[in-house]
Structure formats: structure tokens, C-alpha cells
C-alpha positions as CSV (number, residue, x, y, z in Angstrom):
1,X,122.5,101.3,73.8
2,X,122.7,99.6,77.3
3,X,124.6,101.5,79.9
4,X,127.0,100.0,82.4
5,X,127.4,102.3,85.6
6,X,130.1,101.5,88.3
7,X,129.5,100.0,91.3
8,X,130.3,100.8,95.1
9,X,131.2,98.3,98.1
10,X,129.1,97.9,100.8
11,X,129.1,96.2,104.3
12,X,132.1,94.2,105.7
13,X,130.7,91.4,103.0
14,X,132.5,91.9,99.7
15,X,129.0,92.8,98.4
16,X,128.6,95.3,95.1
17,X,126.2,97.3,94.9
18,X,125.2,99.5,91.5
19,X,125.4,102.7,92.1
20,X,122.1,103.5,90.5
21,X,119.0,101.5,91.8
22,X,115.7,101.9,90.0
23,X,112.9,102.7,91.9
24,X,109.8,100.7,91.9
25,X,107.2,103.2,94.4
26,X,104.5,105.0,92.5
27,X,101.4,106.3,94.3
28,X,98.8,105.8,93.3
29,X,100.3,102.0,92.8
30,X,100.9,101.7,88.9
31,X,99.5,99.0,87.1
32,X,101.1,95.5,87.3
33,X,101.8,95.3,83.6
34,X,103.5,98.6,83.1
35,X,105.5,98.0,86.1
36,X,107.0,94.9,84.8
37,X,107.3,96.6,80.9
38,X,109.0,99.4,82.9
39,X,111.3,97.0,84.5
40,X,112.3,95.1,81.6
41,X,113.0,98.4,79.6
42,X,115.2,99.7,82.5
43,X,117.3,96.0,82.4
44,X,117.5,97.0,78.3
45,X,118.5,100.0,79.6
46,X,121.4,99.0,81.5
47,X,119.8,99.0,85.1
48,X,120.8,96.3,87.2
49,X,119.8,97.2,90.6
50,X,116.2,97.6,91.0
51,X,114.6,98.9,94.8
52,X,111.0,97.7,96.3
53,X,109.1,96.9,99.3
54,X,106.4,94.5,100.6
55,X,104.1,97.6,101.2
56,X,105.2,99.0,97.4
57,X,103.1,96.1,96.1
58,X,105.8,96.4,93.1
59,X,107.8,92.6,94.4
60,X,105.2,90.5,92.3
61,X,105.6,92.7,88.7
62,X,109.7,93.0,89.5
63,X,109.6,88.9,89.9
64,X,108.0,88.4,86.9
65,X,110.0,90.9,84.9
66,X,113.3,89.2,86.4
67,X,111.9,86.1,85.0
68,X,110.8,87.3,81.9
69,X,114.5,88.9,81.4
70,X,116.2,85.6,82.0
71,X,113.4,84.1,79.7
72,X,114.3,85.9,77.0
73,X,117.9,86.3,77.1
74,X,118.0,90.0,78.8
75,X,120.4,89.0,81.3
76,X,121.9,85.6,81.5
77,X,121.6,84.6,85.2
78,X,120.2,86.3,88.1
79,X,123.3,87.2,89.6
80,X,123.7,90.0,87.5
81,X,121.0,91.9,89.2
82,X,121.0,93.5,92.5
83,X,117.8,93.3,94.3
84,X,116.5,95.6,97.7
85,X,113.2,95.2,99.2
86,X,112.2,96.1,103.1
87,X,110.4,94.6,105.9
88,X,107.5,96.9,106.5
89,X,106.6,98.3,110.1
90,X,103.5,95.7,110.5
91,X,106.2,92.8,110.4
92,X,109.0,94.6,112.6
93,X,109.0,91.9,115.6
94,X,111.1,89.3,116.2
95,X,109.5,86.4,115.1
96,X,107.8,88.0,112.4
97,X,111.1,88.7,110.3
98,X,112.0,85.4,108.7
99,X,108.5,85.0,107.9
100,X,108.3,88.6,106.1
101,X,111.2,88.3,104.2
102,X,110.7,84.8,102.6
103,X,106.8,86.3,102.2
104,X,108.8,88.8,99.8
105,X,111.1,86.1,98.0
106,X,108.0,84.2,97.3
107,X,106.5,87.1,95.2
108,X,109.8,87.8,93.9
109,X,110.0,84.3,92.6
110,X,113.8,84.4,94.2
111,X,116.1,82.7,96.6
112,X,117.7,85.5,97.9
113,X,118.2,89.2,98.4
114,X,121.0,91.3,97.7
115,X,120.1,93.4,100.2
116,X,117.4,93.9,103.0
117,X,116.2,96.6,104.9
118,X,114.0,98.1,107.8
119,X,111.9,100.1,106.1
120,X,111.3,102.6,108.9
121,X,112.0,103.0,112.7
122,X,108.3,102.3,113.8
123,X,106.4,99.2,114.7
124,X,102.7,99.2,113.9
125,X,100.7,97.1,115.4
126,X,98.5,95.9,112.6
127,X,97.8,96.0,108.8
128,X,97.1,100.0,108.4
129,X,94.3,100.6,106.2
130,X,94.4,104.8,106.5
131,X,96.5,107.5,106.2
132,X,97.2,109.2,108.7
133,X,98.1,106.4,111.0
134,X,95.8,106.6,114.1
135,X,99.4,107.4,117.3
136,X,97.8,104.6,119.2
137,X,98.9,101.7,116.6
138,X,102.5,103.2,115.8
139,X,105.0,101.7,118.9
140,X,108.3,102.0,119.3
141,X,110.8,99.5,117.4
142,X,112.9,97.2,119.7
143,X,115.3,97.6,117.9
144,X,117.4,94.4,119.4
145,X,115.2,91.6,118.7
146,X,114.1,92.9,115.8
147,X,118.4,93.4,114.5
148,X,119.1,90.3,115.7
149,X,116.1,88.7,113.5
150,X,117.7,90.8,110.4
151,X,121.2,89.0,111.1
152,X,119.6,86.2,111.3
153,X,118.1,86.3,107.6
154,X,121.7,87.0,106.7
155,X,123.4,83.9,108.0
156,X,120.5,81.8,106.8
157,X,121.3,82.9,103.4
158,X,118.0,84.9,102.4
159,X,119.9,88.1,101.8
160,X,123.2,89.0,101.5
161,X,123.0,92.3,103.4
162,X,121.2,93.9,105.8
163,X,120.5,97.7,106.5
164,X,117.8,100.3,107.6
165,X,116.0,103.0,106.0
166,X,115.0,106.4,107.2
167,X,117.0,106.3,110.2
168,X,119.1,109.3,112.1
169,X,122.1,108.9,113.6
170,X,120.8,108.3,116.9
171,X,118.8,105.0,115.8
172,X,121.9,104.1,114.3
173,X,124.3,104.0,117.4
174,X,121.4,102.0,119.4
175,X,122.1,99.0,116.7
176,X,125.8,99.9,116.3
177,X,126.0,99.1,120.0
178,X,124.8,95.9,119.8
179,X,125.1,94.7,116.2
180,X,127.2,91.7,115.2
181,X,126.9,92.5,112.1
182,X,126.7,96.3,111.4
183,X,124.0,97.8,108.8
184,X,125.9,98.0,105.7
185,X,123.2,100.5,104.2
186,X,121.0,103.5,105.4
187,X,118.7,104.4,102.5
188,X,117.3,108.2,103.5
189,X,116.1,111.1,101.5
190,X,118.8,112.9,100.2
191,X,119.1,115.2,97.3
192,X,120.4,118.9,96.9
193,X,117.6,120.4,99.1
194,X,118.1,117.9,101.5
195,X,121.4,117.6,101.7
196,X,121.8,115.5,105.1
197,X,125.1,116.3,106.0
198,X,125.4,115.4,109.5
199,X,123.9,112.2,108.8
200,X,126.2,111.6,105.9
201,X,128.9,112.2,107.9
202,X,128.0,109.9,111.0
203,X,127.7,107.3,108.6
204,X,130.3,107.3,106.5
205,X,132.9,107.2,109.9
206,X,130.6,104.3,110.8
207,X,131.5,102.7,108.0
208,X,127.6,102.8,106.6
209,X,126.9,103.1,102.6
210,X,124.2,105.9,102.5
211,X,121.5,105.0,99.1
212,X,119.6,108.3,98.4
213,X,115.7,108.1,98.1
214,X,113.6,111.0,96.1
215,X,116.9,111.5,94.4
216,X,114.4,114.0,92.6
217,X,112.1,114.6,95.1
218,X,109.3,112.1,94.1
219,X,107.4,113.6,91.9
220,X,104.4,112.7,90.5
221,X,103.6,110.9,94.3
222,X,101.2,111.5,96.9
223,X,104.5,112.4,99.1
224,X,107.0,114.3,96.6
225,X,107.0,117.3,95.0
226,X,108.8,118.8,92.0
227,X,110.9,121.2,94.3
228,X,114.1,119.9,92.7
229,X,113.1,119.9,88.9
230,X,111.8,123.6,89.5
231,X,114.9,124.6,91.5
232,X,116.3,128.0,89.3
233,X,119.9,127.4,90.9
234,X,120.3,123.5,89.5
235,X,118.2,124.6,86.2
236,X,121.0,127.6,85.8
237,X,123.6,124.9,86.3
238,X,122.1,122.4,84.0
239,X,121.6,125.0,81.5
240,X,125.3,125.8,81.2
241,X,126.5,122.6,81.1
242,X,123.6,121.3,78.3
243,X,122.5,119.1,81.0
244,X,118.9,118.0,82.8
245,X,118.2,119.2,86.1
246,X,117.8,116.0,87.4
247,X,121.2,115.0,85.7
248,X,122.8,117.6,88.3
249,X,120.3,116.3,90.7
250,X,121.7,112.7,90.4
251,X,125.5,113.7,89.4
252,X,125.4,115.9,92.8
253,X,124.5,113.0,94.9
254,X,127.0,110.5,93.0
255,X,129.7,112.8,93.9
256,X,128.9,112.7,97.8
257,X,129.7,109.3,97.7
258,X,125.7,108.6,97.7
259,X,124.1,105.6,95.3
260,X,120.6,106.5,94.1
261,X,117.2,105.1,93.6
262,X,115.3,106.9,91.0
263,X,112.1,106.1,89.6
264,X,111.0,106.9,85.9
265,X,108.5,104.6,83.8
266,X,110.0,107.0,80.9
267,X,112.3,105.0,78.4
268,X,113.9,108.2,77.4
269,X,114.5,109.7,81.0
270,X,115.1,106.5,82.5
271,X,118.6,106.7,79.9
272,X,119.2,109.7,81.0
273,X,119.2,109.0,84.6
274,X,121.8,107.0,83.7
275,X,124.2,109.7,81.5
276,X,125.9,110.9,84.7
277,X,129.3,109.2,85.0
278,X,131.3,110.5,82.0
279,X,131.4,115.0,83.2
280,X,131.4,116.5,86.8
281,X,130.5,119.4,88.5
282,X,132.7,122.2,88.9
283,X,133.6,123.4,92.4
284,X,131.9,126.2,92.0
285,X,128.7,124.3,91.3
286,X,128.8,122.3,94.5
287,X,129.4,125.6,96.2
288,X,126.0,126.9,94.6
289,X,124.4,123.9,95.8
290,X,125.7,123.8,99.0
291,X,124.1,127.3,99.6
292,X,120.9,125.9,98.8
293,X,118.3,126.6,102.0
294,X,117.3,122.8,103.0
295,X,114.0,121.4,103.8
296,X,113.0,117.7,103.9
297,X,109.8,117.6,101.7
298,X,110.1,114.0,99.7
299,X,108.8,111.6,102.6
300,X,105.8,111.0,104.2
301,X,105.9,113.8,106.6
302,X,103.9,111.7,109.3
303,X,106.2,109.2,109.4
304,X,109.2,111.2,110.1
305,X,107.1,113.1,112.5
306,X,106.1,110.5,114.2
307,X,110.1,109.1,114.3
308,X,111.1,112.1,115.8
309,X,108.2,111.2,118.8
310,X,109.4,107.7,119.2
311,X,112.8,108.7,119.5
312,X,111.9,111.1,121.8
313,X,111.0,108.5,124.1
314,X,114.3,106.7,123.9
């Protein structure tokens, strides 16, 4: 049975936004195929918002699912689906912007996106081939050329919305104060052991839609672990309320006023992920939760390591 989750507003735009994305990151990358069987089982599902990234490699298999859904009747138009993908830190320049983003409608097979974003706060300074990236290709992002490229993919009509990922408060105010139009969306890690509370609060008096990555913590990736789905306080809680742990996971996050993006190729948890609208936690959960000691562990760590030395410099 498909199921229809609410939505949230975002940006000064009018726009929607479901307020559970489904993720489309797997490392190592997943096979083309079962990406796009994945995709279409999630639309069955009732998932309408689906999240990727040029350096994912997931646009091409999403494209083709969202033309296979249409194809066979899964959805009627593609206005019913909400669609995020990212310019990735080789193409944060100016005049490399437009480019990059019709680069990632072209695999999607779409005119437009719903929403685009900066994947990180870094410029590198050519295609990286290895992990870790060598300090003297990784520059800082400037941040006005590059914002006023992203506004520009908005008026021209190749997104809808604009927005960041992975970026503090501090990055923030540098595009808040000179923005015409303001980043409707901040997509970080966020989940109970990572709770981000300063950063939800700056952005929520900014006026900024925070969408939580590693909802779950990633795992099964290279850079997640299963911290969350072996944490004994949110098993104890799921426990007593005939719940999953990443139910409370997901619910907890919903309730800060957070979207999510979670990723399961799983038909059965990918339903599941879903079950989280109709019970809430009690406030003596959330106060267990809020107690829990916090550690960022679902991100590359070298990328937010090497954030913190760029902004540093600022």
C-alpha cells in the first residue's frame, strides 16, 4: 500500500518539499540496475522525493527510473516528484555552475530541478581520483560568485530552489549577507547522536529548512557506521513502543522540524521508513535522547576537517 507523507515549505518560493527524500549514495556505488529497481519500488512505495549528486553517479539510474514510472503509469506527470541533486566541489566556480547543473539534467533526462544545492564548502581544483584529497587541490569556495551563479540557475528556470549542504552557521551568514535570494535549504548530518542544535537553531531564525543526511548514520558506507541502529537508549525506546530503532531515529528528527533523506534498497524497510507520521514520542523520550553524548561520525571526516581549515582562513 503506497504511503503519502506530508510535506513542508521551503524558501520564500511557495515550493513543497516531502518531508522524506530517499537517498540515492551507496559506496561502493551500487549497480545501475538495482538503483533504478530500487527507485521505482520506493515511487510504489509512496516516495516522492528522491536526493542525488553528480559525484553519486546515481542521476543517470534515477532518470531512467523517473521515466520508466511515467512509462508505466507509476506516477502520472513529473510534477509529482521532487528531485535534489548538488554541484560537486570540482564545478564550484562561477562560470562552471550553469554548465554543471544542465550536465546533471541531461543524465536526469529532466528540465528542471526541484531543488539544487552546494554540495560542500570547498573548491577543488580538479577531477579527484583519491581519497584522501592531496590539501594542495582543496581551495577555499568564493562563495559570491559562486551564490550568484546558483541564483542565476534559479531565475533561468533550471531549478526551483537553491541551497547548500554541509555548511555551519558561519558559511551561512557570509551568503546571507549578500544573497538575493537566501538558501532555502541546508542539508547536514543530523540524527540523535548528532543532534546539531546550534545549527538548527541559527537556521531556523534565518528562515532556512534544515534536510537531515545519515538520518541513520549511513550504514553499510565507506563513511557511516551503525552507531544509531546499535544505540541501547533508542533500541530501549523502540522496544516499548513496538517500534524500529530507525523509526525513533527518523520520528525524532521529524519532530525537530527536520525532513530526511534515508537510503534503503530494502522493499520492506524502505515501508517502514515511511510508518512515522501516525504516533509520537513522549517527552520523556526526547529527554532520553537529548541526553545522548554527541559525536559527528556519518560524513567523510576529511571533508569536514578540512571545512573547518578553510573557514579558518576566513
Amino acid at each position: 500500500m503506497e504511503i503519502k507523507g506530508p510535506e513542508v515549505s521551503i524558501g520564500s518560493c511557495s515550493l513543497t518539499m516531502p518531508v522524506i527524500g530517499m537517498g540515492t549514495a551507496s559506496y561502493p556505488p551500487a549497480d545501475a540496475e538495482i538503483t533504478k529497481s530500487a527507485i521505482l519500488e520506493a515511487i510504489r512505495a509512496g516516495y516522492r522525493h528522491f536526493d542525488t549528486a553528480f559525484v553519486y553517479g546515481s542521476e543517470q539510474p534515477l532518470g531512467e527510473a523517473i521515466a520508466e514510472a511515467l512509462n508505466i503509469g507509476l506516477i502520472k506527470s513529473r510534477d509529482e516528484l521532487f528531485i535534489t541533486s548538488k554541484l560537486w566541489c570540482t564545478f564550484a566556480e562561477q562560470d562552471l555552475v550553469i554548465p554543471a547543473i544542465k550536465m546533471s539534467l541531461k543524465n536526469l533526462q529532466l528540465e528542471y530541478l526541484d531543488l539544487y544545492l552546494i554540495h560542500w564548502p570547498l573548491k577543488f581544483s580538479k577531477e579527484v581520483s583519491r581519497f584522501p584529497i592531496p590539501k594542495e587541490e582543496v581551495f577555499l569556495l568564493d562563495i559570491k560568485s559562486v551564490w550568484s551563479a546558483m541564483e542565476e540557475c534559479q531565475l533561468l528556470g533550471l531549478t526551483k530552489a537553491i541551497g547548500v549542504s554541509n555548511f555551519s552557521s558561519k558559511r551561512l551568514e557570509e551568503i546571507l549577507s549578500l544573497a538575493k535570494i537566501p538558501p532555502a535549504v541546508n542539508q547536514v548530518e543530523m540524527n540523535p547522536l548528532w543532534q546539531q542544535k546550534e545549527l538548527k537553531e541559527f537556521c531556523k531564525a534565518k528562515g532556512i529548512h534544515v534536510s537531515a543526511h545519515s538520518p541513520l548514520g549511513s550504514y553499510g558506507t565507506k563513511w557511516g557506521d551503525n552507531r544509531i541502529l546499535d544505540c541501547d537508549v533508542l533500541k530501549e525506546i523502540a522496544e516499548a513502543r513496538g517500534k524500529t530503532t530507525a523509526q525513533i531515529s527518523l520520528r525524532w528528527a521529524y519532530e525537530q522540524g527536520a525532513s530526511v533523506i534515508t537510503k534503503s534498497f530494502n522493499k520492506d524497510r524502505m515501508k517502514e521508513n515511511l510508518e512515522i507520521f501516525d504516533w509520537s514520542l513522549s517527552i520523556e523520550d526526547l529527554d532520553k535522547i537529548s541526553g545522548l553524548p554527541q559525536r559527528s561520525g556519518s560524513s567523510f571526516p576529511q571533508f569536514i576537517e578540512l571545512s573547518k581549515e578553510v573557514e579558518a582562513e576566513l
